[in-house]
C-alpha positions in Angstrom: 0.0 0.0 0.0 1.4 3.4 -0.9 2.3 6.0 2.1 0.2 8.7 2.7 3.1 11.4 2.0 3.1 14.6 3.0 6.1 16.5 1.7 7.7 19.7 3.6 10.0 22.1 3.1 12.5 22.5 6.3 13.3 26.3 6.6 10.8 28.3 7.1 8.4 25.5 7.7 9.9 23.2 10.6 12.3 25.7 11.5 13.2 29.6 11.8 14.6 30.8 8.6 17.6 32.8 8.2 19.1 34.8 5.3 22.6 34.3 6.5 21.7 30.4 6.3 21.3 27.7 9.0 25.2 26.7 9.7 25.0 25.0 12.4 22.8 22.9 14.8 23.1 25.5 17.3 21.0 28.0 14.5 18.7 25.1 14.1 15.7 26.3 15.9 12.0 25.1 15.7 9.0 26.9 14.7 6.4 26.9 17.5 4.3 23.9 17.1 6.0 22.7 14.0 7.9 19.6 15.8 4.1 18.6 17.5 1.8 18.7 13.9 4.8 16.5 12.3 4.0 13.9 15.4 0.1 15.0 15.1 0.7 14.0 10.9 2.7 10.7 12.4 0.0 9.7 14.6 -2.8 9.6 12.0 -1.0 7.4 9.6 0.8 10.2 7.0 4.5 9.5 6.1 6.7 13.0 6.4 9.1 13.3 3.9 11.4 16.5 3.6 12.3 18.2 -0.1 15.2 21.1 1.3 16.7 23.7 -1.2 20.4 23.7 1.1 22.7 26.2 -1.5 24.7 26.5 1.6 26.7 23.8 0.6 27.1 25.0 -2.8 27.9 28.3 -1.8 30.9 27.0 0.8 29.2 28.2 3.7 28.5 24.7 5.2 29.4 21.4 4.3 27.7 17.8 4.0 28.7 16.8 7.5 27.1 20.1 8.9 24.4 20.0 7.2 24.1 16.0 8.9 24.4 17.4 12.0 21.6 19.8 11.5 19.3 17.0 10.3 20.1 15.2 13.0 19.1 17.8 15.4 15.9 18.3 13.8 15.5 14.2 13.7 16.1 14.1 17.3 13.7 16.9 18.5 10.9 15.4 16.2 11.3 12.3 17.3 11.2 13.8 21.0 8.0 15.3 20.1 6.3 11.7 18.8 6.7 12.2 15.3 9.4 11.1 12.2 10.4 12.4 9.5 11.0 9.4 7.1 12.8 10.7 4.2 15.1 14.1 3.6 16.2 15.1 0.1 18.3 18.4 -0.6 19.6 20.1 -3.1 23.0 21.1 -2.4 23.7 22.9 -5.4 24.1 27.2 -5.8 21.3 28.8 -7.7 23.7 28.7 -10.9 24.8 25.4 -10.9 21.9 24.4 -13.1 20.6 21.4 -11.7 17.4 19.7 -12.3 16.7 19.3 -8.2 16.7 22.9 -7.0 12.9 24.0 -6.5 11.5 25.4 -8.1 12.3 22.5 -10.3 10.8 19.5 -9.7 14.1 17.0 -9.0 14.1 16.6 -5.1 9.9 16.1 -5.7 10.6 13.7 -8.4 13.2 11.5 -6.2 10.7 11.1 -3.2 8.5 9.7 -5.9 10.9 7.2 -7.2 11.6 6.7 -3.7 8.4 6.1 -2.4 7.3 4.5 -5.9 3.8 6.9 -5.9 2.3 9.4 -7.8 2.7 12.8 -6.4 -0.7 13.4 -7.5 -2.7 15.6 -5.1 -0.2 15.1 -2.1 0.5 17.6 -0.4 3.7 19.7 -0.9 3.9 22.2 2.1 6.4 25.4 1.7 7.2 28.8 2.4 8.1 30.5 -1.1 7.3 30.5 -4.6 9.8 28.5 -5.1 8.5 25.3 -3.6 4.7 26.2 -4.3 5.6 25.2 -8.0 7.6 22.7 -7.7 4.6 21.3 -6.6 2.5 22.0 -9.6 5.1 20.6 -11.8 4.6 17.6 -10.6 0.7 17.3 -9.9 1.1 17.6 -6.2 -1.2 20.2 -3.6 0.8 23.1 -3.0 0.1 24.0 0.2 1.6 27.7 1.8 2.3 28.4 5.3 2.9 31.6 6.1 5.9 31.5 8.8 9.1 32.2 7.0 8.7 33.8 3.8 5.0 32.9 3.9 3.5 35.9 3.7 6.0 37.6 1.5 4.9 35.1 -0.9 1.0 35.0 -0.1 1.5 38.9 -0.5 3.0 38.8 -4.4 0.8 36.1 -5.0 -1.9 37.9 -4.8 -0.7 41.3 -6.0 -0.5 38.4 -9.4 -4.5 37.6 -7.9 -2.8 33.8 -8.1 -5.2 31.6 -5.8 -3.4 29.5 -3.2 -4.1 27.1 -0.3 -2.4 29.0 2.7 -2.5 28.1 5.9 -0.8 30.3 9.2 1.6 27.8 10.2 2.6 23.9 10.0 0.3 23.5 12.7 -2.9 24.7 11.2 -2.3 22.9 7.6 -1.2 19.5 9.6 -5.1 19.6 11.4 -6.7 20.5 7.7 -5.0 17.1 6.1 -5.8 15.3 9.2 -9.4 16.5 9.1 -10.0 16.1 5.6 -8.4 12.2 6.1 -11.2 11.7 8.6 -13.6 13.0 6.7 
C-alpha cells in the first residue's frame, strides 16, 4: 500500500529561517508547534518526507557533514516530540549550478516519488516561497503555503498576481486540515 506522503520544506516550515543560512545545529531552531503537527501528521498514519533547497553547501558556507548534524538535530527533536520524519532530500547545489533538483524544479519532488514508488498526485507539498509552491504543480502535487518564513511575503505577491493558493498560518494549522480532511 502506498504512504500517505506529506512532503515539507524544512526552513521556514519546521524551522526559523535565516538569510545568512542555517550553519549549524546550534541556529537550528523550531517553529512553535512545528515539531508537534509532524508527530500530530505521524500519529494519524501520514508518512513526512522533507524536499530542502540547502545552497549553503554550494555556496561554501556549510558542508555535507554540517548539514548532517543539523538534520540530526531536527530528527532528534521530532522524534522527542512523537513524530518522524522518514525521508530528507536536498539540493546542495548554488542557484547557478543548473541542476534539475533545486525547487522550483521539480528533482528533489521527483526523487521522493521514485523513492516512495507513488504518484505525487494531489499530495500535499507544504512550503514557504514561490519556489517550492511550484515545484509542486510541476509535478501534480497540492501546493500548500504556510505563512511562517517567507510565507507571507509570498502570499502577498501572490496575490498582487491575484494567483489563488491554499495558505494556511503555520505547520500547525495545515497538519489539522490534512488530518481533518483524512477523517472525513
Amino acid at each position: 500500500m502506498a504512504p500517505r506522503l506529506v512532503v515539507l520544506d524544512r526552513d521556514g516550515v519546521i524551522n526559523h529561517d535565516s538569510d545568512a543560512f542555517i550553519k549549524s545545529p546550534e541556529e537550528w531552531l523550531p517553529i512553535d508547534g512545528s515539531l508537534q503537527a509532524i508527530a500530530e501528521l505521524c500519529r494519524n498514519g501520514f508518512t513526512v518526507a522533507v524536499a530542502s533547497n540547502q545552497s549553503g553547501i554550494g555556496r561554501g558556507l556549510l558542508s555535507s557533514f554540517d548539514l548532517e548534524l543539523i538534520h540530526g538535530k531536527m530528527l532528534r527533536l521530532v522524534g522527542e516530540a512523537g513524530g518522524h520524519i522518514d525521508e530528507i532530500m536536498f539540493c546542495p547545489h548554488a542557484p547557478d549550478d543548473g541542476c534539475d533538483c533545486r525547487k522550483p524544479k521539480p528533482g528533489l519532488l521527483q526523487q521522493l516519488a521514485d523513492h516512495y514508488e507513488v504518484s505525487l498526485n494531489d499530495v500535499p507539498v507544504v512550503g514557504d516561497s514561490a519556489r517550492d509552491l511550484q515545484a509542486a504543480q510541476a509535478v501534480g502535487a497540492r501546493p500548500i503555503l504556510v505563512l511562517t518564513g517567507n510565507g507571507q511575503r509570498t502570499l502577498d505577491a501572490l496575490q498582487e498576481q491575484e494567483a489563488v493558493v491554499e495558505s494556511w498560518p503555520d505547520l500547525a494549522a495545515a497538519a489539522a486540515r490534512l488530518i481533518a480532511e483524512q477523517a472525513a
